[in-house]
Every structure is written in structure tokens, then in C-alpha cells.
C-alpha positions as CSV (number, residue, x, y, z in Angstrom):
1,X,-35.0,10.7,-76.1
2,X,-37.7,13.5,-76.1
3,X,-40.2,15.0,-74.9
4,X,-44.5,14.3,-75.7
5,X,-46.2,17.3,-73.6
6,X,-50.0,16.4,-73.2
7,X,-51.9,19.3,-72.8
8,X,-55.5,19.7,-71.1
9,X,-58.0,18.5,-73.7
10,X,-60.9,20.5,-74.9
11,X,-63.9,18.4,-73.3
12,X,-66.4,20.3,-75.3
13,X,-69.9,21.9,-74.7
14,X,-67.4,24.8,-74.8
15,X,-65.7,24.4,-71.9
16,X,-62.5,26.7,-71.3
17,X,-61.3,25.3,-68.0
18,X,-61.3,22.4,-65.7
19,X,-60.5,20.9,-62.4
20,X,-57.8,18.5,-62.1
21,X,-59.0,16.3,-59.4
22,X,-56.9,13.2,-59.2
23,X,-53.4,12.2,-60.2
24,X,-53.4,8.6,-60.8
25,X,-49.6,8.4,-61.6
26,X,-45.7,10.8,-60.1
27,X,-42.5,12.1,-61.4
28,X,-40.6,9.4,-62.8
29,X,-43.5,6.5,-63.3
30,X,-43.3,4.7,-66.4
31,X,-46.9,4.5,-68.1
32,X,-47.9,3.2,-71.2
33,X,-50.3,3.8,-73.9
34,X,-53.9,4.1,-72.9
35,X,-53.3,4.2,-69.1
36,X,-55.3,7.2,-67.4
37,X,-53.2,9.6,-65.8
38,X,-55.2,12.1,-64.2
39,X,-59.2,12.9,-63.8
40,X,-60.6,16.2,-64.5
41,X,-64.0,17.7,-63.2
42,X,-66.1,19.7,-65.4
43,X,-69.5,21.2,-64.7
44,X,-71.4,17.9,-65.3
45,X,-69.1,15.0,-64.9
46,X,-65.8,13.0,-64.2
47,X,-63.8,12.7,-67.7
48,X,-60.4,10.5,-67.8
49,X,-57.4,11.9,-69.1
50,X,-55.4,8.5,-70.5
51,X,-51.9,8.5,-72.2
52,X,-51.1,8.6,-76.0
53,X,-47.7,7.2,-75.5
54,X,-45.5,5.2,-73.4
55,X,-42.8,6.6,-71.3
56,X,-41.6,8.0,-68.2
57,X,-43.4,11.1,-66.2
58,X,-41.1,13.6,-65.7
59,X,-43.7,16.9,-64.8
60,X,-47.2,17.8,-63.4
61,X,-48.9,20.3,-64.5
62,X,-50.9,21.1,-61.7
63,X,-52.2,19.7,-57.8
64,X,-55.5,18.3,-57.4
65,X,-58.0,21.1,-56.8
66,X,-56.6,23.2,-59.3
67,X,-58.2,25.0,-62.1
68,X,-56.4,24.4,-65.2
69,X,-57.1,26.5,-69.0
70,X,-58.0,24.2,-72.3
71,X,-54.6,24.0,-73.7
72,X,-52.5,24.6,-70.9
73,X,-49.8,21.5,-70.2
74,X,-51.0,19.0,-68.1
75,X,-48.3,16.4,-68.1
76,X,-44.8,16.2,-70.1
77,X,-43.6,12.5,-70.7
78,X,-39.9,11.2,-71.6
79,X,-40.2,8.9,-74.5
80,X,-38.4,7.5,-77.1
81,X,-37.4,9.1,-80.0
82,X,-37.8,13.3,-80.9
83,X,-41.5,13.7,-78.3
84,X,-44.0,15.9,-80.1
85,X,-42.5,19.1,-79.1
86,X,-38.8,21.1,-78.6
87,X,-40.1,24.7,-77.0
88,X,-41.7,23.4,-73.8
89,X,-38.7,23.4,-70.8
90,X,-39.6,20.6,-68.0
91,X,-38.6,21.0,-64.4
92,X,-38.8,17.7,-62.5
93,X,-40.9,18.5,-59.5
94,X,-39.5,16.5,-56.0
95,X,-40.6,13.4,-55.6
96,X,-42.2,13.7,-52.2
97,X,-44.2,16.6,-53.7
98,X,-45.9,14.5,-56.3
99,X,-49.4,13.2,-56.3
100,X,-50.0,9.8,-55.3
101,X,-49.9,6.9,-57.8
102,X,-52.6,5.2,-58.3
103,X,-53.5,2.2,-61.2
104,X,-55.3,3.0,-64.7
105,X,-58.5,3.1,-63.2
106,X,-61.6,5.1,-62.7
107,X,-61.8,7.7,-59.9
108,X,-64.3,5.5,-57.9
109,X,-61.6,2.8,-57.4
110,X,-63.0,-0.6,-56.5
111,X,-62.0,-0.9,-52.7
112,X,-59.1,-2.6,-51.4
113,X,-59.8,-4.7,-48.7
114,X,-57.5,-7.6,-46.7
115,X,-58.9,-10.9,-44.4
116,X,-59.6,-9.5,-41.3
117,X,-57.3,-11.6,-40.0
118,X,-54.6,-9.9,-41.7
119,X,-55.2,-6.4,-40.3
120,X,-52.8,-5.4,-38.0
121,X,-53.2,-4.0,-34.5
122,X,-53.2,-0.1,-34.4
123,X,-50.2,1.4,-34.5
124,X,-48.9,5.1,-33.3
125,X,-50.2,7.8,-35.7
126,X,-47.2,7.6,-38.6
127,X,-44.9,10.9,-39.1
128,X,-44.8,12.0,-42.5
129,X,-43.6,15.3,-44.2
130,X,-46.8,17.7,-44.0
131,X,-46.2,17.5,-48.1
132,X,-46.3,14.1,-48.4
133,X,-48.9,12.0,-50.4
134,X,-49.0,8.3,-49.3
135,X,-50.3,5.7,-51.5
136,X,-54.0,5.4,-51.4
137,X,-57.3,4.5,-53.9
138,X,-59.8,7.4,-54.1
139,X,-62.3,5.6,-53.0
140,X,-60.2,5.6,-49.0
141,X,-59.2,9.4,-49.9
142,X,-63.3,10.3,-50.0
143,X,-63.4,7.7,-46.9
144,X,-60.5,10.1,-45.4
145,X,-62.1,13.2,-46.2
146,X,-65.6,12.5,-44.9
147,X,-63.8,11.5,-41.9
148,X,-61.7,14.3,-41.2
149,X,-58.1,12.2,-41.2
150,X,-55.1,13.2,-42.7
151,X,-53.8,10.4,-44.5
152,X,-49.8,11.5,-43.6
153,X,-50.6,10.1,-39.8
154,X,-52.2,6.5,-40.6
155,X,-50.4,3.8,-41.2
156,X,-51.0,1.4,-44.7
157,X,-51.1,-2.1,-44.1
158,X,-51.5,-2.3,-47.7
159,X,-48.7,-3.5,-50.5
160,X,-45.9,-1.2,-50.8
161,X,-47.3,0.9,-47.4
162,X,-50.7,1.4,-48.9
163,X,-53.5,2.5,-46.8
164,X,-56.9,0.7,-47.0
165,X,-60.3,1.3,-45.5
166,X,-59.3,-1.2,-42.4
167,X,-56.3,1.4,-41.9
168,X,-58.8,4.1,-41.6
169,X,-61.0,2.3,-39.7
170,X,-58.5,1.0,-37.2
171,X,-57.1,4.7,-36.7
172,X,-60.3,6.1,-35.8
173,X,-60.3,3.1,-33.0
174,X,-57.2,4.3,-31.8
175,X,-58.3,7.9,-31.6
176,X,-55.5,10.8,-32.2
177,X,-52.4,11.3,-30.0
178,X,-54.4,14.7,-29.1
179,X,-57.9,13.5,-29.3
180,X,-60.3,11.0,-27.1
181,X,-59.6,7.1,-27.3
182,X,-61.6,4.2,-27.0
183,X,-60.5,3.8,-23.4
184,X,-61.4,7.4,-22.8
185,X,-64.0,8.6,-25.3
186,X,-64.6,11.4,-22.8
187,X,-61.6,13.0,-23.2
188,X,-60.8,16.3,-24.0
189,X,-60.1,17.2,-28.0
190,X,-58.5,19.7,-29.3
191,X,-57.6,18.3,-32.8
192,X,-58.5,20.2,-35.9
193,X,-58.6,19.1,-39.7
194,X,-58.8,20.9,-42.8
195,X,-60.9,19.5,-45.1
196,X,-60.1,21.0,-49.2
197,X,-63.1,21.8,-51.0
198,X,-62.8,20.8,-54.0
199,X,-63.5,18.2,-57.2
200,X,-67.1,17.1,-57.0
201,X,-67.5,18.6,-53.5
202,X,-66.5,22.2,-55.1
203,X,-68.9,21.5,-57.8
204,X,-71.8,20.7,-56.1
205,X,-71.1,23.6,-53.6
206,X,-71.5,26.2,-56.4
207,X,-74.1,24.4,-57.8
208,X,-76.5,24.8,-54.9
209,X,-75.1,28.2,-54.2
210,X,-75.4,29.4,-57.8
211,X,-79.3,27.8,-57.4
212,X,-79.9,29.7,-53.6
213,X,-78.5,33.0,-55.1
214,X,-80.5,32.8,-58.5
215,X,-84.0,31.3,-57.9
216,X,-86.8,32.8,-56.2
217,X,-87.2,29.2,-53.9
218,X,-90.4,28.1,-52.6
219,X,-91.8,24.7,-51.3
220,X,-95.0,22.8,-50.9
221,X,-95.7,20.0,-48.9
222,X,-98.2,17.2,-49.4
223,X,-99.1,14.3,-47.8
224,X,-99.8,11.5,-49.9
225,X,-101.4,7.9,-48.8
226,X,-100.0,5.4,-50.4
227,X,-101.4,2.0,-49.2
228,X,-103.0,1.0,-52.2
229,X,-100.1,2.0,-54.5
230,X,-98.1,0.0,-52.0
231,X,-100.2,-2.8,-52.3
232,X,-100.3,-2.6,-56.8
233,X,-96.6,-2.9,-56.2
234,X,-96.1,-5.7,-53.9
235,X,-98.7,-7.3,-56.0
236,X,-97.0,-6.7,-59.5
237,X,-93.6,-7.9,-58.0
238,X,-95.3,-10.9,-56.8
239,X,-96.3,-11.8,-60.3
240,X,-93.8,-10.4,-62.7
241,X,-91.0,-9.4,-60.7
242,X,-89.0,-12.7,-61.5
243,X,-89.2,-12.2,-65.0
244,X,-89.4,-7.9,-65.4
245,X,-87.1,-7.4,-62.2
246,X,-88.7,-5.7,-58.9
247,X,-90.3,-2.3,-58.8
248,X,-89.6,0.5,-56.0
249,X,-92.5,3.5,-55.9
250,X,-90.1,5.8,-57.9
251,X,-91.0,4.6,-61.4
252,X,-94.5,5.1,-60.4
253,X,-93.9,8.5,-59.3
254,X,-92.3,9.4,-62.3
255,X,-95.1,8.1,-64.0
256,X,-97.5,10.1,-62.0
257,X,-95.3,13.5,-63.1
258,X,-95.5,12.7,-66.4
259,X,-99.1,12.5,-66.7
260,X,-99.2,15.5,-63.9
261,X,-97.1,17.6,-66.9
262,X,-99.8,16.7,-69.4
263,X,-102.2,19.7,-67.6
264,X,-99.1,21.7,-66.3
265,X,-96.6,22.1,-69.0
266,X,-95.0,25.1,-67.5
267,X,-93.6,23.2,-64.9
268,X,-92.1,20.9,-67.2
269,X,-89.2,23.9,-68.2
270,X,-85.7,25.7,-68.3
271,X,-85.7,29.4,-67.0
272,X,-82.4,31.2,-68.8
273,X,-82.5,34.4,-66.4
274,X,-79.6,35.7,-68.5
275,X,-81.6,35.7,-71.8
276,X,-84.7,35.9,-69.8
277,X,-86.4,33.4,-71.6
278,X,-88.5,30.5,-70.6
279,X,-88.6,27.2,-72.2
280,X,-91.4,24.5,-72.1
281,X,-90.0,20.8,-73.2
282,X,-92.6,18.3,-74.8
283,X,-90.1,15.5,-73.6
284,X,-89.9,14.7,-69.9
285,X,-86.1,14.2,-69.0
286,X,-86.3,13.3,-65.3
287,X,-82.9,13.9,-63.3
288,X,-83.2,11.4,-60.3
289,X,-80.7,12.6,-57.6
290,X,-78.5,9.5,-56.8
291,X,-76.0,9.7,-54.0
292,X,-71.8,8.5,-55.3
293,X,-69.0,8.2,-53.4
294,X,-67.9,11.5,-54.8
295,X,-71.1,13.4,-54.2
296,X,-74.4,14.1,-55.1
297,X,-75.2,13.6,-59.5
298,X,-78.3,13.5,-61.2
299,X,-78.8,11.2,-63.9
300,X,-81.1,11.5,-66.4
301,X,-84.3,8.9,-67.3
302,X,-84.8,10.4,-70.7
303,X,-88.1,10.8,-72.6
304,X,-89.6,9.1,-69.5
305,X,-93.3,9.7,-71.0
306,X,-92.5,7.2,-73.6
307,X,-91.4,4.1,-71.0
308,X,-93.1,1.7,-69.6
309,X,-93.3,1.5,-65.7
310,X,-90.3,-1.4,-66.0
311,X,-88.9,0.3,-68.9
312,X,-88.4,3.1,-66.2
313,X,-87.7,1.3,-63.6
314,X,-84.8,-0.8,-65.3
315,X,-83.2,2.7,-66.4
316,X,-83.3,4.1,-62.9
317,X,-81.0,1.0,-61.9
318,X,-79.0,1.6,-64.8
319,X,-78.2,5.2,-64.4
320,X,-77.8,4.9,-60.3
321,X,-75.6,2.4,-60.9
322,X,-73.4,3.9,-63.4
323,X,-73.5,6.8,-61.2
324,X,-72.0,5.1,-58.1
325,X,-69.3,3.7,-59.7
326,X,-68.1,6.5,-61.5
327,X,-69.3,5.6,-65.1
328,X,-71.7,7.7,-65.7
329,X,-71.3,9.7,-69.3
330,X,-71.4,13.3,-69.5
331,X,-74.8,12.8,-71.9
332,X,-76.4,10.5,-68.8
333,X,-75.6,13.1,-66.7
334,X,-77.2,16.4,-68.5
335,X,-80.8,17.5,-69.9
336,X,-82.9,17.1,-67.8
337,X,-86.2,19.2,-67.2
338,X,-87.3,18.2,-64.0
339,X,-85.3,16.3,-61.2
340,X,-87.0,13.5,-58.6
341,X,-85.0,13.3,-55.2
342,X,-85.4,11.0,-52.6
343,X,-83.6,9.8,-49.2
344,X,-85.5,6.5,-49.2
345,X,-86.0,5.5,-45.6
346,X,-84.0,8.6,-44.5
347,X,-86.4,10.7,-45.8
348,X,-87.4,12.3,-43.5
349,X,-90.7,13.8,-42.6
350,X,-90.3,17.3,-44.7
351,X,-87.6,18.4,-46.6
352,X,-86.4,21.4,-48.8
353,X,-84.9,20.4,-52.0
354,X,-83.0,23.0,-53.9
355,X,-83.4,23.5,-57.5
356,X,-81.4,21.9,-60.1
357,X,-80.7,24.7,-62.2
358,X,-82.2,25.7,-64.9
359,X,-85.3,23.3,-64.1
360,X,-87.8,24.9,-62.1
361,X,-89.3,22.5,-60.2
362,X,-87.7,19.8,-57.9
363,X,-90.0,16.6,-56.2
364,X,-88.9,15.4,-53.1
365,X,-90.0,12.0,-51.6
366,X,-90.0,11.5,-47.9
367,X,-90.2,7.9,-46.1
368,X,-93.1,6.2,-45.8
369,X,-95.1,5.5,-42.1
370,X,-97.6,3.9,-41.3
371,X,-100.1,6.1,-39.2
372,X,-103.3,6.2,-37.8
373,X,-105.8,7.9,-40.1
374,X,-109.7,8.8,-39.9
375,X,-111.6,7.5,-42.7
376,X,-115.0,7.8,-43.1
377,X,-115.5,8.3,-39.3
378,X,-113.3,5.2,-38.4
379,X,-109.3,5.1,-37.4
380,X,-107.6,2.9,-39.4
381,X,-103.9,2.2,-39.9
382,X,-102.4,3.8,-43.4
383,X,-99.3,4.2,-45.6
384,X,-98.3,8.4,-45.4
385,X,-95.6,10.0,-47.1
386,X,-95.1,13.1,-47.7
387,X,-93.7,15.2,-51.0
388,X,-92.0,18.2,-50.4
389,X,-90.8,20.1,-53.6
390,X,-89.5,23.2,-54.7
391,X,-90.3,25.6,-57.3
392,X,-89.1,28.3,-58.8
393,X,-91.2,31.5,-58.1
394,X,-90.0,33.1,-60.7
395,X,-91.8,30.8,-63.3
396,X,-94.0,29.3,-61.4
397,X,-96.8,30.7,-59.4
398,X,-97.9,28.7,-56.5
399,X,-101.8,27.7,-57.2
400,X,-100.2,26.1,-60.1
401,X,-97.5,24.2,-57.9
402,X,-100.2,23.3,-55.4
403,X,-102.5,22.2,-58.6
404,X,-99.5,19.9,-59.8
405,X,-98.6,18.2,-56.6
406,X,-102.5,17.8,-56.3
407,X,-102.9,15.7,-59.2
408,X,-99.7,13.3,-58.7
409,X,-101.6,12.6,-55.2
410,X,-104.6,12.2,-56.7
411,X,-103.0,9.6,-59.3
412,X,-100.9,7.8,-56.5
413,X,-104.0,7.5,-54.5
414,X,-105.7,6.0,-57.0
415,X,-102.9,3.8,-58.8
416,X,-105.1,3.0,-61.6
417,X,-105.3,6.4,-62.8
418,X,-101.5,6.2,-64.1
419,X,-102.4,3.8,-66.8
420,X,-105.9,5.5,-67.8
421,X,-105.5,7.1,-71.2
């Protein structure tokens, strides 16, 4: 027997170090060739780790959360015959100190449900070592997190003790032994839960930090009417949406920024503020900000002034799609020059996007109302939303941000203006 040592990979784009974010196997499973053992979090995106070989796990190289070196060992495997190395000594960690097993599968785990029928009453919070990792998807760990439960005190209904989402669900029924109840939701609480921040959570926190800290922010807000663009689209979908698939008003706001760009290139950029140059793109890669299980990414529509308003539409679905279930690529998930982000029908009435750095500009849509509006002396009932976007006032001055937001309401106003070459 020996020893195969898998180290962390170099992921590229020269990257030195990552975050290990989920162990998907422990100490003494057996796994075979091609199953993934671990995720790792880079700047950009999710990448699986899978194994070369088959054998049995017999050390971790690290917990989830940790920042691990290119090159340093992640994993060290028994297998048969001499391994691929002699010099590395293994220490078996304790078993109930390992990360939780999980299958070969992405981190955005399909959920695992059961009949309702099957779920069991709730049960007393469970007592587990404060160390101890019971078995559970990703996808219920986020559930967990967002929740503020500690997985050690619920109870897994679930093969082998396995807690599911109706697990969660019926625990936060039941309340805490210290906390309010169902029978008594005014209760005092004095339960407290600490929440790690880290994986795509850390990420995304330094992300928006790094962009707060960096960029000079500023916003402008617009109110835009929309009835007749409302109206083009209901009537397209009417007529081609069986046959081209059905249109929301994002690809026609990303149309309307791309022909916005045409007059305001400057907007259309990457500031470096370490080289302190400033670079305008002919292409326009739109980043549109899609909400995942893990967190907030932004994939990118690319060369979105050569598509079609279906072409754009149909790779909007795409990308949010492969976003939400964690199979977004690296490539889908970087270059772009200027992001769209919307809350749909929690949008709000104004918002404050923050930058996605290096861009230096950011579009926010807001929901649509309807509201009574004074035209041509009369009150008449119309379609308002608003845009509220950010710029970077180090690039951008803000006649020319108010100039661009101007002429996208100008072409959503008047639909027919997108198309008008």
C-alpha cells in the first residue's frame, strides 16, 4: 500500500491561494477515480477538486474556511501499490473532527426532500459534540446558515441520520430549548449563533468592501415610463414567444445601454487605480447580477451589442441558470465592463448599487408601479420605474452619468428607438 498526496491545484489567472469551502468526503472514505472531494473558492468562482485515484482518505488538509497556498497538500489517499510519494508523513485526524461526507456532486447539491408524510414530529434539539459535523447537502448547510441554526442540535430524518430541509424547517417550528415556541412566540430569547463568514459569503464581503474603500461612489436616479415598452413586449410575446421563448424588460435594457455606450464610451470601461490607467472596451460585456444559493455572482452576456433582443434574452436564462445551480465557468463569470442589477418585483423604489470593480458604472432596475401621471394637462394611469445607478467619480463626471441615464430613458420611452440604426 501507499500513499497518493493531492495537492491544491494551480487554478490559473495566477492565483497563489484559495479557500477550501466544502469537504464532500472524511478520514477513512473510500472514493474512487473522478469523484470530487472538496470545492475551493477563488476570486471569481466555485472550482471542483475530483480524485485521480481510487482509495481510502486517510488526511485533510485543511477545514472549510481556510485559506490554503498553490501546492500545499490538500488531501493524502491510501491506495494500492507505492502512492506517488514517500516524504509526506500522514496523521489520521479523529473521526468526529472530520468534514461531513457528502456525494460526488456540485456544491449547490440538488435538495433532498421526503413525502410529507414521512416527516417526523419535532423532536428535542439533538446533543452532539460542539466539533461534530453531521451529515448534510450544502444546499441545507446555506439553508442553516441563513437561518442562524447549528446543525449539531437538529435532528436528520434523512438516510443514515441525515438532515434535510423538512428537518430545518420542523426545528425552527419547535423553537430552541432557550428561545420562543410556537405556543409562546412571545417569549423571552436569549439564544445566540455564530454565523462563519466565509466561502462565497467571504468573497463577496471583500468584494463590496474592496469597491466602498476604492471608488469615489455616486448615484443617479431616474424615473423612467415604461408603458409603451411594456406594451411592445407583451405584444412580441404574444406573437413570437411560442416559437423565440418569452421576453422580460432586461434584454431591452441591455439593449438600450448598448446603444447608450455608442455616445458615451467612457462609461463603457475598467479603471486600474494601481497603474492608474483607464480603459475604454469597444465590446459591451454586460455582468447581470443573479442571486445563487451561495450568494450574489455576476455572469457575463458577452459582446451583447452584437445579439439580437432574443439572442440576449436566451443568454440571460442561460447564464442565471448556470449560476443558480452552481455551474457557472470561471470564463462566464469574468470580463465584464459594465454590470445590470435588478431585484425584479423587490426592487424597490430607489436603490444604491455598488460597483463591480474595476467597471465604473453599475444600472440598477427598480419595480415597476403603476401611478397616476399628468400628461398633457390630463391624469392618467402609467408604468414608472425607476433606475438607480452608480458611477465611479473618479472616471466619470456626473453631467456625463446624467447624459447616459438620459438617453436609455429616452430609448425605453420610445421603444422604437432601440432598433433605429
Amino acid at each position: 500500500m501507499g500513499t497518493h498526496v493531492i495537492k491544491m491545484p494551480d487554478i490559473g489567472e495566477g492565483i497563489a491561494e484559495v479557500e477550501l469551502s466544502v469537504w464532500h468526503v472524511k478520514v477513512g472514505d473510500l472514493v474512487v477515480e473522478d469523484q470530487v472531494l472538496a470545492d475551493v473558492m477563488t476570486d471569481k468562482a466555485m472550482v471542483d477538486i475530483p480524485s485521480p485515484v481510487h482509495g481510502k482518505v486517510i488526511s485533510l488538509g485543511g477545514e472549510p474556511g481556510e485559506v490554503m497556498a498553490v501546492g500545499s497538500i490538500l488531501i493524502s489517499i491510501e491506495v494500492e501499490g507505492a502512492g506517488n510519494t514517500k516524504d509526506v508523513p500522514v496523521v489520521a485526524e479523529p473521526a468526529k473532527a472530520a468534514p461531513p461526507v457528502a456525494e460526488a456532486k456540485p456544491v449547490q447539491a440538488p435538495v433532498e426532500s421526503k413525502p410529507a408524510a414521512a416527516v417526523k414530529a419535532p423532536q428535542a434539539p439533538v446533543a452532539r459534540e460542539a466539533s461534530e459535523r453531521p451529515l448534510a447537502s450544502p444546499a441545507v448547510r446555506k439553508h442553516a446558515l441563513d437561518a442562524g441554526i447549528q446543525l449539531r442540535l437538529v435532528q436528520g430524518t434523512g438516510p443514515a441520520g441525515r438532515i434535510l430541509h423538512e428537518d430545518l424547517e420542523a426545528y425552527l417550528r419547535q423553537g430552541t430549548a432557550t428561545g420562543a415556541s410556537a405556543a409562546n412566540p412571545y417569549a423571552e430569547r436569549n439564544d445566540e449563533h455564530q454565523i462563519p463568514v466565509i466561502g462565497m459569503r467571504r468573497k463577496i464581503a471583500q468584494r463590496m468592501q474592496d469597491a466602498t474603500r476604492r471608488a469615489a461612489h455616486f448615484s443617479y436616479v431616474e424615473e423612467i415610463d415604461v408603458t409603451a415598452l411594456d406594451e411592445l413586449r407583451v405584444h412580441l410575446n404574444e406573437k413570437h414567444g411560442a416559437t423565440r421563448g418569452k421576453l422580460t424588460l432586461l434584454p431591452f435594457i441591455v439593449r438600450a445601454m448598448v446603444v447608450a455606450l455608442r455616445d458615451f464610451p467612457q462609461i463603457n470601461a475598467r479603471y486600474d487605480d494601481e497603474a492608474q490607467v483607464i480603459t475604454r472596451l469597444g465590446a459591451v460585456h454586460v455582468g447581470v447580477a443573479t442571486q445563487s444559493d451561495v450568494g450574489l455572482m455576476v455572469p457575463v452576456v458577452r459582446h451583447a451589442e452584437a445579439r439580437s433582443l432574443w439572442g440576449t434574452a436566451e443568454e440571460i436564462a442561460r447564464l442565471a441558470n448556470a449560476a443558480r445551480t452552481g455551474k457557472a465557468s470561471r470564463d462566464e463569470l469574468s470580463g465584464s465592463t459594465i454590470t445590470l442589477t435588478s431585484l425584479g418585483a423587490l426592487g424597490g423604489i430607489v436603490s444604491t448599487p455598488v460597483l463591480n470593480l474595476p467597471e465604473v458604472a453599475i444600472v440598477g432596475v427598480n419595480r415597476i408601479v403603476e401611478r397616476p401621471m399628468v400628461i398633457k394637462g390630463q391624469i392618467v394611469v402609467r408604468k414608472m420605474m425607476n433606475l438607480s445607478s452608480s458611477f465611479d467619480h473618479r472616471v466619470v463626471d456626473g453631467m456625463d452619468a446624467a447624459q447616459f441615464i438620459q438617453a436609455i430613458r429616452g430609448l425605453l420611452e420610445q421603444p422604437a428607438s432601440l432598433f433605429l440604426e
